[in-house]
Steps between C-alpha positions, in 0.01 A plus 500: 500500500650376167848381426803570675830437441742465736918486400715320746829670573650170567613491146618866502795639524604513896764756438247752363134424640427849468547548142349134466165600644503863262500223175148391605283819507184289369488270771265448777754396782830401577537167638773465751640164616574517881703156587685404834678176367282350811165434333663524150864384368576866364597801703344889360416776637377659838251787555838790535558383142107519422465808652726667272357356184165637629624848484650516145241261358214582228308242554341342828696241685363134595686307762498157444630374827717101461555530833491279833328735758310719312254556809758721634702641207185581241389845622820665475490459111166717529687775733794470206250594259352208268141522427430116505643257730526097449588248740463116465254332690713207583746727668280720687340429871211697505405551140147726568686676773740566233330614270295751713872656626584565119193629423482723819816624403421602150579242258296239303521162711588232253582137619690259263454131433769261373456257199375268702328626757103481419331832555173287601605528867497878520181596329336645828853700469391728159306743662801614736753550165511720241701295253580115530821348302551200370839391424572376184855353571689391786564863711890580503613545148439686178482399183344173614245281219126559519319237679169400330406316768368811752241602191274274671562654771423892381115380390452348806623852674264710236211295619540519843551897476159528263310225780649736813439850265812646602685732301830329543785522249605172372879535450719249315918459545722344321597411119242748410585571122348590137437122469363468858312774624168414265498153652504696872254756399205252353566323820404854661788648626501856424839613714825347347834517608763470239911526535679377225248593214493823616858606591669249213311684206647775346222721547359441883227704460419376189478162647235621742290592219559203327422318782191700614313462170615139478282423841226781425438324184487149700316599765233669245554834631672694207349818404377512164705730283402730316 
């Protein structure tokens, strides 16, 4: 699995979401911010919304769930049709349990970690999700400052996926930009979530590209060309 990027429609357009998603042909997924203004100050969008983005949409959906009982609420964004579902860890009850329900459903189980949560705790976890995402900013807002800090954070991640040998995606959230991204993908995440870069450039699907090569190149995985 090589580099994906992932466009948050937090930064699009609300009023047209469909049109929104058709600007980003080249991109891998679209990231969708779920928030309850429980577990996050910030209030979004529910699965009836999600359900009808999934249906016009070029592009798979993944959920990222800022929500306060995601035990109960996460499987309904698999039945409304995203491929990949996140919830965070310090909201859910039964995190494994979790995870098995999304995955028997369909999706990708994903669990999400904030700034400063360490991920050391749930390394017996990696086996039972497909991608893990660390949070790189405070959940609830777009547009937010990269926070340097979490790199750390992302190597010690890498190496506990390469000790466990799990094929886990190592996504990254927040401030993800041109003069980011490189930083996230030596690090060794290879899944990046970006909302601003992406939806404030003229050309969104340019920016993909841009930002693509940007971590391919970082992460030593460009192909040659010819």
């Amino acid at each position: 699995m090589g580099i994906q990027i992932t466009p948050s429609i937090l930064n699009a357009d609300f009023a047209a979401l469909g049109a929104e998603v058709n600007r980003i042909p080249g991109a891998d997924w679209v990231h969708v911010d779920v928030m309850d203004n429980h577990f996050v100050p910030n209030l979004t969008f529910g699965p009836t919304m999600v359900e009808a983005l999934a249906r016009v949409s070029p592009v798979p959906l993944d959920a990222h769930l800022m929500i306060a009982d995601p035990d109960r609420h996460a499987p309904a964004y698999v039945e409304a049709g995203c491929g990949s579902v996140t919830f965070h860890v310090e909201a859910a009850a039964a995190p494994v349990r979790l995870a098995r329900e999304i995955r028997s459903a369909g999706g990708r189980a994903s669990m999400a970690l904030r700034p400063a949560t360490p991920v050391e705790p749930y390394e017996d976890l990696l086996p039972e999700l497909d991608m893990l995402l660390l949070m790189t900013v405070e959940p609830g807002f777009g547009g937010q400052s990269f926070l340097d800090l979490v790199l750390p954070k992302i190597r010690r991640a890498r190496a506990l996926m390469e000790r466990h040998g799990v094929e886990t995606w190592l996504q990254v959230d927040g401030g993800v930009s041109l003069e980011t991204i490189e930083r996230c993908a030596e690090a060794g995440a290879d899944v990046f979530v970006a909302g601003s870069a992406v939806f404030g450039a003229d050309d969104p699907d340019a920016m993909v590209a841009s930002l693509r090569t940007a971590a391919e190149t970082a992460a030593g995985t460009a192909t040659p060309h010819a």
